[in-house]
N, C-alpha and C positions, 0 to 999 in steps of 0.2 A: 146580791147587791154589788159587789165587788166587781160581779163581770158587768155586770151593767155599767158599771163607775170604766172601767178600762176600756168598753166599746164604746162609749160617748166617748171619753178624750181620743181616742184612735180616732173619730171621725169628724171632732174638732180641728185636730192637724192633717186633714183633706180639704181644708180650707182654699189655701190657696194652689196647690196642685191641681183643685177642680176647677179651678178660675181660671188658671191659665191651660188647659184644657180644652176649658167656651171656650177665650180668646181665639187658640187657635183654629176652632172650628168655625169658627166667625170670620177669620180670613180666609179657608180653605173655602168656603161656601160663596163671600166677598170677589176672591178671586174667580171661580167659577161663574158666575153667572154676573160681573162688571168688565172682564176683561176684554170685550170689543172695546166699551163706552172709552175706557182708558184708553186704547191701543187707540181710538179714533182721535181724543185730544192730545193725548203724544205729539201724534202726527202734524194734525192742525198750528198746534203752537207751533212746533219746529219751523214748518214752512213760515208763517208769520215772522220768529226771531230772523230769521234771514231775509224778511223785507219782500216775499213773494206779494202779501196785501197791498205792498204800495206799488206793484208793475201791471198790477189790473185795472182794466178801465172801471168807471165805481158803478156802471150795471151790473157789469161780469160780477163784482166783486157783491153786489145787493143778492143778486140770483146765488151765487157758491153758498155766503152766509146762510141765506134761508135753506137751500139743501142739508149744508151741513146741521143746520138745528132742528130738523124733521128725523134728520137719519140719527144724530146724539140723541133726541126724547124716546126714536123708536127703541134704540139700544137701553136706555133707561127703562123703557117699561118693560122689555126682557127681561132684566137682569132682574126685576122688581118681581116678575113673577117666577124665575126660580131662585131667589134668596129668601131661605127662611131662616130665623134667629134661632138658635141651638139652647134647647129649653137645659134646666140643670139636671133632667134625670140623663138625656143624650149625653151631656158632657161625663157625668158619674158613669153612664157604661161605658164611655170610651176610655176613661180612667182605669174600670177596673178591670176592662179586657188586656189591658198591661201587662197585668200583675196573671202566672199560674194560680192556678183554684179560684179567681175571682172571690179575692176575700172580702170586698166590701158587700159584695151581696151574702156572704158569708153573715157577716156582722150584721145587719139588718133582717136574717130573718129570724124566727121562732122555730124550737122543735116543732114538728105534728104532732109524734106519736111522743110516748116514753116521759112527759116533764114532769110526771108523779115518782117516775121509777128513780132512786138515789144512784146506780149503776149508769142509767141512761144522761143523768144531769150533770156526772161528772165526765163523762165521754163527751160532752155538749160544752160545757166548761173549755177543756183543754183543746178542742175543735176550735173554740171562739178565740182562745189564748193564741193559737196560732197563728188564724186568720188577720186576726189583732196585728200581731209581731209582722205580717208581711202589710199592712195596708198600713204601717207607718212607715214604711221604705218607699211608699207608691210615687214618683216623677210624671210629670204631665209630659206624655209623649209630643213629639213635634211634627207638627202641621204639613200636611201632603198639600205642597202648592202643585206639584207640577201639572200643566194645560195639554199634554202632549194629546191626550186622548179626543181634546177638544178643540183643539187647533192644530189640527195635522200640519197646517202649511205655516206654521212658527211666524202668524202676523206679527204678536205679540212684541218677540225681537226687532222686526221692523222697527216700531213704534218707539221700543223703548232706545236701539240705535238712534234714530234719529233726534229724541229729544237731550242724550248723551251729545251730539254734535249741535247743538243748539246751544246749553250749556257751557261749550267751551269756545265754539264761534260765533256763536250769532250773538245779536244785539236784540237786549227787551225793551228798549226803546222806540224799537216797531214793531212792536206785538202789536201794536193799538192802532198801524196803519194799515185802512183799510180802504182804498181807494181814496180820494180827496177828504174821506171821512177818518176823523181821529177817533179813537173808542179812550185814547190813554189820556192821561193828564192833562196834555195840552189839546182837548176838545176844545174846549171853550174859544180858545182861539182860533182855531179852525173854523167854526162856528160866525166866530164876531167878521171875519173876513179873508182876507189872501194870507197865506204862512209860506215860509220856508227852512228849509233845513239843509247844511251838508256838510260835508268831510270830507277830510285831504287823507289820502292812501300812498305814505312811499313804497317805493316798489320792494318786492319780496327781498333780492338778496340784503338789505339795509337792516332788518328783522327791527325796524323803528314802529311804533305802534300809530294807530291811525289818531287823527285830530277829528275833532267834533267841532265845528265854525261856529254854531251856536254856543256853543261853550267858550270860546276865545274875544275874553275881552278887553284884547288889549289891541293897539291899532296896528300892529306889522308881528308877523311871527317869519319864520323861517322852517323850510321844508327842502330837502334832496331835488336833486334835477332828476326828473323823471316821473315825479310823484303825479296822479291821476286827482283831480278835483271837483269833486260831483256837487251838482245843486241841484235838488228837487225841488218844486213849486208847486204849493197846496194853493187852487182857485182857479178863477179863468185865466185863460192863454194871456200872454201879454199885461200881465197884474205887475209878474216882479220878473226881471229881465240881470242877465251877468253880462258884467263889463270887465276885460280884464285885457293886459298886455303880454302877461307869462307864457303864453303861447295859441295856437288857434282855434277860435269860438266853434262850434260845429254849427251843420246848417240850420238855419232854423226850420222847427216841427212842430205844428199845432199838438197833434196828435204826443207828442215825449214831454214827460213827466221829471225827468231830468238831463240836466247838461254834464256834459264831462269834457275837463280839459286838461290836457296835457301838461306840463309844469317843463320849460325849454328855458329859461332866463327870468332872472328876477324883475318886478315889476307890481303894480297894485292889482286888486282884486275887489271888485264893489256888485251888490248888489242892490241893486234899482229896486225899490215900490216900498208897500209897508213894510215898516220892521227890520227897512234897509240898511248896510252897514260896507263900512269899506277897510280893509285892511294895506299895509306895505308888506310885502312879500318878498323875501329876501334868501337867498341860494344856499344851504345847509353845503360848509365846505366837505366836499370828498376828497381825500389825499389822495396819489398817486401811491401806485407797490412800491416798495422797495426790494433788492435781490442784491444778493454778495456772497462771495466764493468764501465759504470757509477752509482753509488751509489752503494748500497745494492739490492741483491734478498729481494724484498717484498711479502708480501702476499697482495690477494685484498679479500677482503671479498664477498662471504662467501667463498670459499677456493680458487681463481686462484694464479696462480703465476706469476711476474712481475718484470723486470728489464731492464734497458735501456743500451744501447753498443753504441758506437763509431768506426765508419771505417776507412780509410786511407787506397786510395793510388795513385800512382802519376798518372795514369790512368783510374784506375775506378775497383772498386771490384766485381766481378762477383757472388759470394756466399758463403754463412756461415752456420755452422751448431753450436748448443750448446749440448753440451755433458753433462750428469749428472753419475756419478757415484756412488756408493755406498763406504761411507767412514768408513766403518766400526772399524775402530783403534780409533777413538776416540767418537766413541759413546758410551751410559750410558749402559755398559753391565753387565747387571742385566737382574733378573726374567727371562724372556723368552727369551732375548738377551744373556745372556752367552755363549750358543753354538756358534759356525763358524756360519756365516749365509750360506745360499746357493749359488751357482752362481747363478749371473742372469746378462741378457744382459743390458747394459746401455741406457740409456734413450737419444735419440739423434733426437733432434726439428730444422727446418729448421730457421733461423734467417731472419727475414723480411727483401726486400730489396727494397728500391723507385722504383714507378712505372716508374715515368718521374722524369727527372732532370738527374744532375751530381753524379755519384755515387763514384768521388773523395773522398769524403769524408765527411758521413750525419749521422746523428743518431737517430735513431730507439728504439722501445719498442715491448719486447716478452710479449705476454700475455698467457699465459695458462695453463691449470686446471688439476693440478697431483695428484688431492685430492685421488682419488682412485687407485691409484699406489706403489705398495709396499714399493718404497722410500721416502713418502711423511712423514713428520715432522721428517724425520731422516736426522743426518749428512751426506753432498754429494760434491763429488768435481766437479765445474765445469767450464767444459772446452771451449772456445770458437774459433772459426777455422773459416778462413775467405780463401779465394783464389780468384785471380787474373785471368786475363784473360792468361795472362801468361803460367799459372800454378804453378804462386810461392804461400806458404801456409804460416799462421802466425796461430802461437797458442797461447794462454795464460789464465791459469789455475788458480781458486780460490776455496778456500775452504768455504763451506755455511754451518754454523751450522744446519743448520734446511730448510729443503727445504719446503717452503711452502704450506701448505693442509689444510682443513677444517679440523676445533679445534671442538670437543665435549665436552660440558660445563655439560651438562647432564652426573651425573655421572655413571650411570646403563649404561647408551650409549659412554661414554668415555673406559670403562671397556670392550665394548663388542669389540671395536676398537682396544684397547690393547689385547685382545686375536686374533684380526683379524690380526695384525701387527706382532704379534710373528708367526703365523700360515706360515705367508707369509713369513718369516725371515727364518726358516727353518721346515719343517713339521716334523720333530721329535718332534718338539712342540704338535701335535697333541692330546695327551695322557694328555700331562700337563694341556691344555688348556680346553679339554671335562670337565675332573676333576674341573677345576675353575668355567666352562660355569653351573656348575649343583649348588659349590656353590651359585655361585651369584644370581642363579634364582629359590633360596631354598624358600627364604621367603625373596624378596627384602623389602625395605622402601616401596615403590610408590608401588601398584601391576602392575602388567604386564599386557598391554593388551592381550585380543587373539591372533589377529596374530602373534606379538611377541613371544608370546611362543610358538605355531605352528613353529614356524624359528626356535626357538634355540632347541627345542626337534628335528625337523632332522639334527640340525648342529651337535647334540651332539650325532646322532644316527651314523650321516656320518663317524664321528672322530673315534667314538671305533667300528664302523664293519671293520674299516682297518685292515690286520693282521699282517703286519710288517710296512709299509709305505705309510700313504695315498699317490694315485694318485696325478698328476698334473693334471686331470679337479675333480678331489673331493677338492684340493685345491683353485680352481680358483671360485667353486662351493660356497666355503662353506664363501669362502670372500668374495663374492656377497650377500651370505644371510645376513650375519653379518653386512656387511653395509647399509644391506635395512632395517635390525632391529636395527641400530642404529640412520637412520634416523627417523625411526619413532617414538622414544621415545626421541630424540631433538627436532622435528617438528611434532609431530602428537598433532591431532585436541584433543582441548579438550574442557572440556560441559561448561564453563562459563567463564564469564570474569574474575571473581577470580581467577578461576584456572589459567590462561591464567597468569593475573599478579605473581600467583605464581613460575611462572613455569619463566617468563621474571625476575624477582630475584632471584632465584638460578643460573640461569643461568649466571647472571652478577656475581656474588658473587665468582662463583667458574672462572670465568674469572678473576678474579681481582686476587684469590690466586694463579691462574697458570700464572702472569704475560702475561695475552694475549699484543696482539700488539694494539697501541693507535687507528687502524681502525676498531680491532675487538670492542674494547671497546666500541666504536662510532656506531658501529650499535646495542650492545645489546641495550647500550642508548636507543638509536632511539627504538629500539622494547620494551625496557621495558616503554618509554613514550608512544605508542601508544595501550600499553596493560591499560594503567595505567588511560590513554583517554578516554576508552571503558569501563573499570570497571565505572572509576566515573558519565557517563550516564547511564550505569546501574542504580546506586546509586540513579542520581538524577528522572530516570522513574519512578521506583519501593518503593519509599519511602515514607511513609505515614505520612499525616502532621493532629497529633492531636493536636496542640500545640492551635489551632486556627488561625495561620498564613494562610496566603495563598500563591501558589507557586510560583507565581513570586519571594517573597521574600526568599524563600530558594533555589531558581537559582542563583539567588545572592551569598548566601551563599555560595553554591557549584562552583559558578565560582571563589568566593574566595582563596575558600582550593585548587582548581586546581591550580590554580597561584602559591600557595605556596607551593606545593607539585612539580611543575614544576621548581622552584626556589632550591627547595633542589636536583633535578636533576643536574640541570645546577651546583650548586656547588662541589657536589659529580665528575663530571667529570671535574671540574677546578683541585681539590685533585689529581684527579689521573693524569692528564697530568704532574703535578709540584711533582709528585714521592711521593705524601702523603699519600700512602697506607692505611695503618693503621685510617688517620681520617675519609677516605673514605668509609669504612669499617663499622666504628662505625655510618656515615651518613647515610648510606643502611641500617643499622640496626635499626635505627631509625625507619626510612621510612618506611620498614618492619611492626615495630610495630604498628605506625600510623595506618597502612592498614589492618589490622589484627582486631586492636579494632572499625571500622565501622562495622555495622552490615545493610543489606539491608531488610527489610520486603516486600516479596511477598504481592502484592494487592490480597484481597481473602483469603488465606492460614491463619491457625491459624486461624479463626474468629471459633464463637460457634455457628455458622448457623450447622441445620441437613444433615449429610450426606442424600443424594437421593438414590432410589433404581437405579436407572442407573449408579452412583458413584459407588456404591458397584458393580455393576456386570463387568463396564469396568476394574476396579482395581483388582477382584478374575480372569478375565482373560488375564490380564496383568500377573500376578504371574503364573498362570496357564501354559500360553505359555514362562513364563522366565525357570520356573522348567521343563517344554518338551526338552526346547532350554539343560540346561544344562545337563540332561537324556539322549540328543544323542550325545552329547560329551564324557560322561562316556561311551556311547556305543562304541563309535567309538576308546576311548581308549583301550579299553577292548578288540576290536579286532585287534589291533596294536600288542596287548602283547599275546594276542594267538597265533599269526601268529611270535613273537619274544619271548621262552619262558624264553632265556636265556639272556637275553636282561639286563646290569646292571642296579640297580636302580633301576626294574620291582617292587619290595614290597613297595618301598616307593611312586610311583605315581598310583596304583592301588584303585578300589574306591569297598566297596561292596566284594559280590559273588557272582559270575558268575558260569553257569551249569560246565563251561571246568574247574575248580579245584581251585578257588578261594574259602577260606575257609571263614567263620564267624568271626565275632570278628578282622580283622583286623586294626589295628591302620592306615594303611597310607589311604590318599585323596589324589582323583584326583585335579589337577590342578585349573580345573572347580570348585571347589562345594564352592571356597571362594566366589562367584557369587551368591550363592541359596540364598532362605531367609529362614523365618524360618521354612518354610516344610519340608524342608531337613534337621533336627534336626536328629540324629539317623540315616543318609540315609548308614553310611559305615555297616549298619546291619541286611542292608534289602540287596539283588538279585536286581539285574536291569530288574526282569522280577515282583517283588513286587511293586517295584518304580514304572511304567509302570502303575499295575493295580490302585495302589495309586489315581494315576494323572485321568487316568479313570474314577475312583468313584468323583474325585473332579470336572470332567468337567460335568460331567453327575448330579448333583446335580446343579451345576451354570446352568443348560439347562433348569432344573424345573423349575427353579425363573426368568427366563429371562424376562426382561419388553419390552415392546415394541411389544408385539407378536397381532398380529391382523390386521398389515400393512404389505405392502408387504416386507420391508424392516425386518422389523423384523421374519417375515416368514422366509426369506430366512438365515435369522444370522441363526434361529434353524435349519432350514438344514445344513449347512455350519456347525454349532458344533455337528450335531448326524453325518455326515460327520468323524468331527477328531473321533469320541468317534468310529465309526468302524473301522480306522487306528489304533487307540492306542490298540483295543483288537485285531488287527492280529499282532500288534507290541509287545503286551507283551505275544503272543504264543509262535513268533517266536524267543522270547530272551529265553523262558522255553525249546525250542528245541534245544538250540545254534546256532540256522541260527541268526548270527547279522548283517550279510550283509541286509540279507531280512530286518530285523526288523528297521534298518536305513533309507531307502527308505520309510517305511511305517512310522516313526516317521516324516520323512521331510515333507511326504503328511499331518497329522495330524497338523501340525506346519503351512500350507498354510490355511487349513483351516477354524483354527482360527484367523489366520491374518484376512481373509476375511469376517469372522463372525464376529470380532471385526470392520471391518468396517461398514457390515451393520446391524449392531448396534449402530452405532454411527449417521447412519443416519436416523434410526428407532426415535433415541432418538429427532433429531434436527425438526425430524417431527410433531410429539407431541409439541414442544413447540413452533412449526409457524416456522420455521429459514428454511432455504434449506439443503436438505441434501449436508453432509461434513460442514457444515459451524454450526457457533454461538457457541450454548451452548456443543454440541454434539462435537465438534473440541476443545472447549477453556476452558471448564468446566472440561471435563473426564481426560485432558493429567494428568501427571504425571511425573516427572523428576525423572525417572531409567536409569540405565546403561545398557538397550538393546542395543544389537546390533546383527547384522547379520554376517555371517562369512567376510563379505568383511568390514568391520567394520562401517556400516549407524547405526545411532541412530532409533532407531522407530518411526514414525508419530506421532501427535498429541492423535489417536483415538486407536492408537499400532500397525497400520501393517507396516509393514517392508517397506521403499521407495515406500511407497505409493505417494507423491508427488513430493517427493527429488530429487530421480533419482542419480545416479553415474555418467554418461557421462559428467555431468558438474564440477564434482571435480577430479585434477591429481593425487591426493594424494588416492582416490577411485579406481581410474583405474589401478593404479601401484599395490596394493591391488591386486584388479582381478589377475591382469597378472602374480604378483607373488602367487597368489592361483592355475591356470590354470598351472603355470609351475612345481610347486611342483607336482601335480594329475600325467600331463605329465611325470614325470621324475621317479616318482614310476609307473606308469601303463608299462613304458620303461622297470625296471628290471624284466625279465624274471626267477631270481629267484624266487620270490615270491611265493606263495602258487596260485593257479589254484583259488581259492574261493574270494582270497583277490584281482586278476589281474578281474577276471569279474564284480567286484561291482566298479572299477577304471576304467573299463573301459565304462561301466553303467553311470556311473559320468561327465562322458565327452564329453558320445552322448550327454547330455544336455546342451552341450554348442555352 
């Protein structure tokens, strides 16, 4: 009795678990065999909400209806025959397949065997106790909607997509139009005679929501200019007619259902026939944008330009543009600026606008980089122009003293800028400017690198071959090279940290007297303390401690002076924020001096240890290949001015005599020869075919004395130098015959193979003393700190040959180099004036690359 008592309450509380259960087998069954019917009035509605019923003629629209209610009854009696009601034993198995052991059928049956036996009643018993204990935990599992198996092609989605887009666009107020027939509310009147309905739509960007006419009853409202205003007419043609002056009527059509009129000017609006109504209509005001410069035009270092704006408007600003003009009335007009400048078109930059959000009214920052633009640190008016969706415009104009561009502190490179600025100002400049470009790079302070003066000797070749007015691409040309030679003598590489810190104090120095901007000041800072970093671990690698201390104790030291020398930093740039020029000045000069009276001692250098005969031979062909290197650059000038005889300036950069009519005794030097050493004492007095055998007789003696000879390494160095020493004698024939093209190609071959010889030599050397070649004594012994370099401008190896491990590809400042070497060759091998001798040695020059 007891278990009986506990199996009835256990299947009292299956109550409601087995009800919801049915349920849900009542919608999995629902779903299954209605889901056309539904998916089909989805559809239906949706078209309806968006007013398809009222664009059909009302045959069309009788015939659709009646289709669509054949194929809705047919789907109904589908659905009707595979929906069956889920009786409550179905729903009770699908309950108790839930649950392991299926305890409700547990609980409902009877032993077979055994209900007499006391062993078998109590095994029955605690069986039923169990089954009990799990069929009170039982959960009504949840309902398998999913259709996939039944609508492979996911109508379903369709259906219920489009009545989602009904619900938040469309209007139920045409569900019931169906042709001239109303099914909704307002049948009756459709019915009794003519109707009309319509609504005014402003146009999108305004996000103002639409009028319903029939709703508006008042006698004038107001709407946006632009706005589209529809009237439909339920009845015969010519019942109820629009009259209106807001803009124009369209043609009249029996056959249209509705008028649409455009909204151009304010004015009334009436509708003719039953139920007619007339309204004043009147212009919803749209403000114009508004736009304004927040702060100053800044500069960002190292030259962009930056300044931030404000929009406004009551709808949303659709785009902006910034204008820069050239303001020439009140620029510093002097030296090269005197003249008119030229036209030139204005500089006109899109003005950023939010990707997302409200474009009522946000504000933004222009960034960008006009350093190389002819108006850059010159006065410019600028203007800024915003527009509306509208079309309405708003302007407003400021004047910028100085439109921001990268400042040249370097004064050889600020000068070359200033001839590149005049150039670009107006090219009658041309003449003035050649003439200055030749001062300045007469005998500057600092000497000039090579490539540098490779640049300015064809700027200044470009400038005086014009014969009334240089070109605009000789202009656009020659401001290109100008600025490529002025970066590299602000930013090019130089051989030590000294230098480096020398070069990061001029440069602050002459920023402080040209008044830069507190961000430029802040980065030379910054550059001059990371120059200043690097010197004093120099100082502390390289310093020799005879004092008897040992070096921990002089890191101290030096992390000392760092501090303090970092501290005159930080003061120096407090000076100058707080406008104290002048102490700041005297601080840096300090600092300066400070830096000036360290001295660093090379480890090694100076001592009284005996030079090696390997020392002496890498350092006689160091020199050796320096005077070859500067011999084909006299060549190569030499035949510049042959092939230019008229060429200004030609007496004063000529080096020598040459077979084509260069006399003896001449006073001028070539460019190159401040590079020689002292072999080249007496060189303007020799022929470049003397100089040639010179160098000759000096390699050819270093070949006699060569050490290392016996391994294979040094074997090969002597080939590799009886190598140049047969280049140099068909180089110094061909310079006695005046073929200097020939003689060039054969000094480059001569010049490789002492590179090569000097390397393997260097590993002849390292061999001999146990070390692997390229490495030890032979690599760290022989180097030498000279100012080699190769036309792309690499330092030379350790051992002397030319990027031997360095490589270019890994520096930009290397490859910019190349690319501006490759395009010079390119651009002279292009002019077809040229001499027939000069275009084939250019063009010789180029298969090589």
């Amino acid at each position: 009795m007891t278990d009986q008592t506990s199996k009835d309450g256990t299947l009292r509380r299956l109550i409601w678990p087995l009800r919801l259960t049915r349920l849900g087998m009542l919608a999995e069954r629902g779903a299954r065999a209605f889901w056309p019917l539904w998916t089909l009035v989805f559809i239906v509605f949706s078209a309806l909400a968006f007013g398809l019923g009222g664009l059909v003629p009302p045959n069309t629209a009788w015939i659709a209806l009646g289709v669509l209610t054949i194929v809705a009854f047919g789907l109904t009696l589908w659905g009707v025959r595979r929906f069956k009601i889920p009786t409550r034993e179905e729903a009770l198995d699908r309950l108790d397949r839930t649950m392991p052991g299926r305890p409700i059928t547990a609980l409902l049956d009877t032993p077979a065997v055994g209900a007499q036996d006391p062993a078998g009643q109590s095994v029955w018993a605690a069986h039923v106790a169990r089954m009990a204990d799990r069929a009170a935990r039982a959960r009504a599992p949840e309902p398998d909607l999913r259709l996939s198996s039944r609508d492979p092609y996911a109508l379903r989605y369709v259906g219920a997509t489009a009545l989602a887009m009904a619900l938040l666009f469309g209007a139920f107020g045409r569900v019931g139009d169906v042709g001239e027939v109303s099914i909704g509310p307002g049948s009756a009147t459709a019915s009794a005679g003519p109707s009309w309905e319509g609504w005014v739509e402003p146009p999108l960007y305004t996000g103002l929501p639409s009028l319903y006419l029939n709703d508006i009853l008042a006698e004038e409202f107001e709407a946006p200019l632009g706005s589209e205003i529809t009237l439909r007419a339920y009845g015969a043609p010519g019942d109820i007619t629009l009259r209106t002056d807001i803009g124009p009527l369209p043609e009249s059509d029996p056959d249209a259902y509705a008028q649409i009129v455009t909204m151009e000017r304010a004015g009334f609006l009436a509708i003719d026939g039953p139920g007619g109504r007339e309204w004043q209509v009147s212009v919803r005001p749209d403000q114009p944008p508004n736009v304004e410069l927040d702060g100053a035009v800044e500069g960002e270092p190292p030259g962009s330009m930056r300044f931030g704006f404000t929009a406004t408007d009551d709808y949303g600003v659709r785009s902006g543009t910034a204008t820069f003009r050239l303001n020439a009335d009140v620029a510093d007009r002097r030296y090269g600026l005197q003249i008119d400048p030229e036209p030139r078109e204005p500089v006109v930059l899109d003005l950023p606008m939010p990707f997302r959000g409200d474009r009522a009214e946000f504000s933004e920052v222009l960034l960008e980089d006009l350093s190389q633009h002819p108006f850059a640190n010159l006065p410019v008016t600028l203007t800024l122009t915003v527009t509306d969706d509208a079309g309405q415009i708003a302007t407003v104009s400021y004047d910028v003293d100085r439109l921001p561009g990268r400042r040249f502190f370097d004064p050889l490179a600020n000068g070359l800028i200033e001839m590149r600025r005049d150039i670009l100002w107006n090219r009658e400049n041309a003449e003035r400017s050649a003439q200055l470009l030749r001062a300045m790079t007469h005998r500057p302070e600092r000497g000039l690198p090579g490539e540098v003066t490779r640049q300015l000797r064809s700027v200044i070749q470009r400038l005086e071959s014009a014969v009334d007015l240089v070109s605009l691409d000789t202009q656009e040309q020659v401001s290109e090279i100008l600025w490529n030679a002025a970066l590299e003598l602000e930013e090019g590489d130089l051989g030590s940290a000294l230098e480096r810190l020398q070069r990061a104090q001029e440069r602050l120095a002459e920023a402080m007297r040209q008044g830069a901007s507190d961000e430029e000041i802040a980065q030379l800072m910054q550059e001059m303390r990371e120059a200043m970093n690097e010197y004093m671990q120099e100082l502390a690698d390289n310093t020799e401690f005879g004092d008897g201390t040992d070096q921990p104790d002089s890191g101290e030291q030096m992390e000392l002076s760092m501090s303090d020398l970092d501290e005159m930093l930080r003061q120096i740039e407090e000076l100058m924020q707080e406008g104290r020029i002048a102490e700041a000045m005297e601080m840096l000069q300090a600092l300066q001096e400070m830096l000036e009276n360290m001295e660093i001692t090379q480890g090694g250098e100076g001592g009284d240890g005996p030079r090696t005969p390997g020392q002496e031979a890498m350092e006689g062909l160091q020199d050796t290949l320096r005077d070859q290197q500067e011999l084909s650059d006299d060549s190569f000038q030499e035949l510049q001015d042959q092939f230019n005889p008229n060429r200004p300036g030609q007496q004063g950069e000529q080096q020598g005599q040459a077979p084509q009519g260069n006399q003896p005794g001449q006073d001028g030097q070539n460019p190159g020869q401040g590079q020689g050493g002292d072999n080249e004492e007496g060189a303007g007095d020799r022929s470049l075919a003397e100089r040639q055998q010179d160098l000759l007789r000096q390699l050819q003696e270093q070949a006699n004395q060569l050490p290392g000879t016996g391994t294979e390494p040094g074997d090969e160095a002597l080939r590799q130098l009886d190598g140049a020493g047969e280049a140099m004698d068909e180089a110094a024939e061909a310079l006695e015959r005046g073929d200097i093209a020939e003689a060039l190609d054969l000094q480059s071959e001569a010049m490789e193979a002492i590179r090569e010889g000097m390397t393997q030599l260097g590993d002849a050397l390292a061999q001999e003393q146990g070390a692997e070649p390229g490495q030890g004594q032979a690599e760290g012994e022989f180097a030498e700190n000279r100012p080699l370099q190769d036309p792309l401008g690499r330092q030379a190896g350790n051992n002397g040959a030319f990027g031997s491990d360095e490589g270019i590809e890994g520096t930009e400042d290397a490859r910019r180099r190349a690319r501006e070497l490759l395009d010079l060759l390119r651009d002279r091998a292009a002019d077809q004036g040229r001499p027939d001798q000069e275009l084939d040695y250019l063009r010789r020059l180029l298969d090589q690359f």
